[in-house]
C-alpha positions, 0 to 999 in steps of 0.5 A: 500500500502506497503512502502519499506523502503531501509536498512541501509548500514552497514560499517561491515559484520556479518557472523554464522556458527556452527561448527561440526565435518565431517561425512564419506562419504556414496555412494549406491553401484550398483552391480549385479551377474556376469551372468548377461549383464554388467558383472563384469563391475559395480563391477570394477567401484567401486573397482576404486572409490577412495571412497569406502573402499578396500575389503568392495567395497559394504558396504555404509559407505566410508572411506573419510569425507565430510564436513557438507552440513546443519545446522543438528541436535542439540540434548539435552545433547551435546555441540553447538559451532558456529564461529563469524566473523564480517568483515570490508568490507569498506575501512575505519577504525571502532572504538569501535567494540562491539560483543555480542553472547546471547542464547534465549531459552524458560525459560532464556536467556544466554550471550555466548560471550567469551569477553564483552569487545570492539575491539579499532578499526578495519581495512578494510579488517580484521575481529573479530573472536569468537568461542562460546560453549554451553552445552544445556540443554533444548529442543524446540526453540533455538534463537542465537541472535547475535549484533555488535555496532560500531562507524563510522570515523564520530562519528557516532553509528551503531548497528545491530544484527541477529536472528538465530533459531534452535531447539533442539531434544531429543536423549533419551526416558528415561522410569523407573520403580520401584519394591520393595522388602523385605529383609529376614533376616534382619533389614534393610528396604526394597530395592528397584530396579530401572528399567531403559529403554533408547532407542535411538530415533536419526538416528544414532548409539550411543557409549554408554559411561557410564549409572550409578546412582547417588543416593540420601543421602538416599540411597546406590546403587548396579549396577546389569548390570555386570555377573561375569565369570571366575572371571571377571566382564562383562557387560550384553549388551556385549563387543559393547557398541552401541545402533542402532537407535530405540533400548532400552536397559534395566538398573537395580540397587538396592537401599538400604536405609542407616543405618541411615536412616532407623533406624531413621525413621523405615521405609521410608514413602510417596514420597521419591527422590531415585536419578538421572540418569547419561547418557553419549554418543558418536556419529559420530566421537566421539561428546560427549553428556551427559544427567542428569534425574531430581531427580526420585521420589518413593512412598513407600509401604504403611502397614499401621499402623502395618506390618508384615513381614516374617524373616524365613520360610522352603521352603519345609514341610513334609505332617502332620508334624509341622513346623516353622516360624518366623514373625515380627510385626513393630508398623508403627503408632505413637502411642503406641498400645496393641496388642492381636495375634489370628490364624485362621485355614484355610482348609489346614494350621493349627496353633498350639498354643493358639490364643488370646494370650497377645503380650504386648505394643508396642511403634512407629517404634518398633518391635518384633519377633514371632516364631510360629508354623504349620502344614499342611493337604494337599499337594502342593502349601499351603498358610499361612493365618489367622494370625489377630492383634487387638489392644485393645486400639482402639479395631481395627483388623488387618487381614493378608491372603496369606503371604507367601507359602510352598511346602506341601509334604509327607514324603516319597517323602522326603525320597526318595530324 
């Protein structure tokens, strides 16, 4: 058998609301064609709605604002605000007015009141008022956790408090993506581009204010989101900026490893943090919410203990005719090796020169460039194999197939071109 226990009248009165801007107002117009029974008569009723737009009488979005009917939706990223106010409903004087405002989320909890200090007295019939703003930062359960102490004309202490559970959504799903590429030409490291793809998952359009990355010390960004036209700089989504619900769009940049990284470590091995992504909104009329990724990370290509790379090579050969490359050997181990090139002749490419030629040592994180030359025996799409590196100090192959191709024509097309 259950005992109820009566509450404890309290001299004051505790009142939460959030705080959020007004939304338009939105109405289902009805409407039909003029040869049908009403005739023109729902049309006239909504050119006299005072809330419908003049002119755009069947669009649903009006041109007053309504106060918010619910608590709504809380997303990551944007500023939470609620108004306090504690109330003297007696008709006595309260000494020593305390009001504490604390965020309890999952992994902390946040002390949101604007003052810890404690209001000397309080009359009937006035009040205590606080607005509180948080940026929030974590989604899942949220718990606004608000406690008033006071002293009663007696001497007496009261102390109550009350809960308030909201949840926090996510606006964003945030996808990325990395592709590596290597630079010709050049003794740079290789680049790296970063893909990213954020759709919108609220029920609302978003403003979509700025995407940019930040990125690590590592690295230098290039944003490849802009074409240039008559000499202007345009963005590629267009001059509108929204993102209607449920649509992705699609970011890319370009990473290039600073100088002195790259000719400190040679090349950038294992996991390394490329940066964050930076995403600021808008939505409604005008709330802003921002979101920061965690710090991206990419595994970068593994060649093992020798790469080879290709530093030039034609596009377009003629049929039986010599041509030329140039490759470069990087020594990605950390030991000196002795290394000894052979060519292998496949069925279409031929290599011209000795094999088994004596390359010397070379010693970690060094390289050295290789002019060799070719000659194909038939047409078309060709690709160059059978190049093999074997150091003799540990007597270890390295084989390398299908490192690049070259358009094999006759020389009399050429001509003819």
């Amino acid at each position: 058998m259950e005992v109820n226990t009566p509450k404890q009248e309290h001299l004051l009165a505790l009142k939460v609301m959030r705080l959020t801007k007004p939304t338009l107002f939105t109405n289902i117009p009805v409407t039909c064609e003029e040869k049908d029974l009403p005739g023109d008569l729902f049309n006239q009723l909504m050119r006299d709605d005072p809330s419908t737009v003049n002119g755009a009488e069947n669009l649903m979005l009006g041109e007053m604002l309504t106060l918010p009917q619910n608590f709504g939706n809380i997303f990551l990223g944007e500023t939470f605000s609620s108004y306090i106010s504690v109330h003297n409903d007696s008709s006595q004087v309260v000494k020593d007015i305390l009001v504490k405002a604390d965020l309890q989320t999952s992994s902390q909890r946040l002390n949101l009141s604007a003052s810890n200090a404690a209001v000397a007295e309080l009359k009937p019939d006035c009040c205590i008022d606080d607005v509180i703003h948080h940026e929030v930062k974590e989604i899942g359960t949220h718990i606004l956790v608000c406690a008033v102490s006071y002293t009663t004309q007696s001497g007496e202490k009261m102390y109550f408090r009350k809960f308030f559970k909201f949840q926090v959504l996510k606006p964003l799903d945030v996808k990325t993506k990395f592709y590596n590429a290597e630079s010709d030409l050049s003794s740079v490291t290789d680049e790296v581009f970063l893909e990213a793809q954020i759709q919108n998952i609220t029920n609302s359009p978003m403003f979509m204010e700025k995407v940019s990355l930040e990125p690590s010390i590592m690295y230098n960004v290039a944003e490849l989101n802009s074409v240039n036209q008559i000499g202007e700089s345009t963005s590629t989504f267009g001059s509108r900026a929204y993102l209607q619900p449920m649509d992705t769009r699609q970011y890319l940049y370009c990473l290039k490893p600073k100088k002195e990284f790259a000719e400190k470590a040679g090349i950038i091995k294992g996991v390394t943090v490329i940066g964050k992504l930076d995403i600021v909104w808008k939505t409604n009329l005008g709330e802003r919410g921002r979101l920061q990724t965690s710090q991206l990370q990419r595994m970068a290509p593994g060649y093992g203990d020798v790469r080879l790379s290709l530093e030039a090579i034609p596009d377009t050969v003629n049929l039986e005719e010599p041509f030329h490359i140039t490759c470069k050997i990087t020594n990605c181990s950390e030991r000196t090796m002795d290394l000894v090139l052979e060519m292998c002749n496949t069925n279409s490419i031929h290599w011209c020169g000795i094999s088994g030629r004596q390359l010397g040592k070379l010693h970690p994180s060094s390289s050295l460039c290789l002019a060799l030359t070719l000659l194909s025996s038939v047409q078309g799409l060709q690709s160059v194999s059978g190049l093999r590196l074997t150091d003799t100090f540990l007597k270890r192959t390295y084989e390398y197939d299908d490192i690049a191709q070259v358009c094999v024509v006759s020389s009399a097309i050429k001509m003819e071109n």
